[in-house]
ROROSE-752867 format. One line per 8 residues: their letters; for each residue x, y, z of C-alpha. Coordinates in nm, 3 decimals, m for minus. Example, Ala and Ser with C-alpha at 12.3 -4.5 7.8 and 13.67 -1.06 7.14 Angstrom:
BEGIN
AS> 1.230:m0.450:0.780 | 1.367:m0.106:0.714
//
This chain:
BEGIN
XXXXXXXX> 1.453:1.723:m22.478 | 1.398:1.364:m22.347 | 1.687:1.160:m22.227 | 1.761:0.915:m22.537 | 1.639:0.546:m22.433 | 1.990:0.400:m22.422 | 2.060:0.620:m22.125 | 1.743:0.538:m21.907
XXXXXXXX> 1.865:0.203:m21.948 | 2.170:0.300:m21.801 | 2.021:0.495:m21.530 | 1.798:0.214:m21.456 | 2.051:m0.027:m21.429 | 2.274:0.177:m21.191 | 1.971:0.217:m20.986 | 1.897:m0.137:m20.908
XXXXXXXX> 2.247:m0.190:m20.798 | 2.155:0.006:m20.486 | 2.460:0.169:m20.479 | 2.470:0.595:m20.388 | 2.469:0.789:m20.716 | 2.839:0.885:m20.774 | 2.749:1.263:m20.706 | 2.644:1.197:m20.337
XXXXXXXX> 3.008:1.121:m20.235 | 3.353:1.204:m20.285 | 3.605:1.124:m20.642 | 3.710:0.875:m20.419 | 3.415:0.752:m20.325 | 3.308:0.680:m20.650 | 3.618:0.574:m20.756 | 3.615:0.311:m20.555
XXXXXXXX> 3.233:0.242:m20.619 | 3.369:0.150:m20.958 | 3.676:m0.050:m20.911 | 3.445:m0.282:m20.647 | 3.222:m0.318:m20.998 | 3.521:m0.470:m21.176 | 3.512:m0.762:m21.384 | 3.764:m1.054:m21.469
XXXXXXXX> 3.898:m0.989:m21.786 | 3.593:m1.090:m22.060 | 3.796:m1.210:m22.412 | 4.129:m1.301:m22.477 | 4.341:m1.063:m22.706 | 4.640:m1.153:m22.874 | 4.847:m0.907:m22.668 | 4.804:m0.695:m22.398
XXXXXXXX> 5.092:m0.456:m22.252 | 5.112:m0.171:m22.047 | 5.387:0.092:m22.162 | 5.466:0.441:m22.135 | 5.338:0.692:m22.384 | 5.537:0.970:m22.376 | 5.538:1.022:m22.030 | 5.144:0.875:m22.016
XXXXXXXX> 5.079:0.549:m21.940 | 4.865:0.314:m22.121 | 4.749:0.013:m22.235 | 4.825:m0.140:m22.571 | 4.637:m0.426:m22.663 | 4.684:m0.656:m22.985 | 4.397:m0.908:m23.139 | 4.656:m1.094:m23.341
XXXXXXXX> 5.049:m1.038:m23.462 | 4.984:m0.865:m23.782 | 5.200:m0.555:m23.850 | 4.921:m0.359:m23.988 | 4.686:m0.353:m23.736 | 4.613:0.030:m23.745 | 4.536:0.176:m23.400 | 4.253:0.316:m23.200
XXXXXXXX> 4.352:0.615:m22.944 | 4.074:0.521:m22.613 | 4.028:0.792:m22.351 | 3.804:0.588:m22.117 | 3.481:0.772:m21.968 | 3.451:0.873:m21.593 | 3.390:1.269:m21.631 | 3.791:1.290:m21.601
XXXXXXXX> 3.750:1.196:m21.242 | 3.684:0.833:m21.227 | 3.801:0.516:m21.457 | 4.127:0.432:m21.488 | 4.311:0.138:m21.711 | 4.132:m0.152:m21.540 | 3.772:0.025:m21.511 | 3.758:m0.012:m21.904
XXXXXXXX> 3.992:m0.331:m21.973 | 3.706:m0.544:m22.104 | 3.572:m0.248:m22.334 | 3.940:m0.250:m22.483 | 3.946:m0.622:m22.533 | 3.661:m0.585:m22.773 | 3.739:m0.260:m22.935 | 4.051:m0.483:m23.086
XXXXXXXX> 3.940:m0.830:m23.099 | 3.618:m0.687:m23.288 | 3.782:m0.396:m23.512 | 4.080:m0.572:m23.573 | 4.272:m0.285:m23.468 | 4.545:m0.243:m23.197 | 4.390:m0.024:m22.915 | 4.589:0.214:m22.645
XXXXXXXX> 4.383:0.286:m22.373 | 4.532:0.567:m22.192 | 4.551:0.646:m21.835 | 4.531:0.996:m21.808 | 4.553:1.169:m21.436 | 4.228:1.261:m21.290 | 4.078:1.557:m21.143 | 4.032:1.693:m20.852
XXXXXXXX> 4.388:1.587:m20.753 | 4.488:1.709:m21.102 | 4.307:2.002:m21.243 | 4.220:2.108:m21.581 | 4.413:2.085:m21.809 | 4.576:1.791:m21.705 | 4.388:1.518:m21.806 | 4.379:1.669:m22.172
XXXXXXXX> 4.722:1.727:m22.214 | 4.812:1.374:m22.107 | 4.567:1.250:m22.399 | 4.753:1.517:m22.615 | 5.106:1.368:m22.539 | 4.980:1.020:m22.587 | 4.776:1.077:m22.902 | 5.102:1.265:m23.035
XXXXX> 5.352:0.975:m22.926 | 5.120:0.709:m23.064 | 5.137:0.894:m23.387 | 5.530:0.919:m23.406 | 5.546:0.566:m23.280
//
């Protein structure tokens, strides 16, 4: 099966940063390969506030002060080794400003230093405390 054309792109783009693929090194490593990638925050959202979801922290962020906002549940990408709540701030930013929805971004732990199933019951927890909250 050949690699869908979005992901080339991807690849390609990766590649012309020069930096070592992330498998070449170690989580931290590439952990730190992304944070040096960061950006300045991209759009301004109505609110943005970091809180505790049921033991997990996260990321709430608002596009305006409406009540009925509805909410997106965001488990940011990384392989559930790298990303964290800064790695995918921007994506979050225009998840709400452009839905219209309130977004939590959470901040699961990360593997190695926290195996299986760690990382899934954290988004468990916080899924289930963003739905009783």
């Amino acid at each position: 099966m050949p690699l869908h054309p979005q992901a080339h792109v991807l690849i390609q783009a990766l590649a012309q940063l020069g930096l070592p693929p992330f498998e070449l090194g170690t989580p931290q490593q590439a952990r730190d390969a992304r944070a040096a990638r960061g950006m300045a925050p991209a759009e301004h959202v109505h609110e943005v506030r970091d809180l505790d979801a049921g033991g997990v922290p996260a990321r709430l962020y608002r596009p305006s002060a409406a009540n009925d906002l509805g909410l997106l549940v965001y488990f940011h990408g990384g392989g559930w080794v790298i990303g964290d709540l800064e790695s995918h701030d921007n994506v979050c930013r225009t998840l709400a400003n452009r839905s219209g929805h309130a977004v939590l971004s959470v901040d699961y732990r990360l593997a190695p230093e926290h195996p299986f199933p760690a990382a899934l019951g954290d988004s468990i927890q916080a899924t289930r405390w963003a739905h009783a909250n």
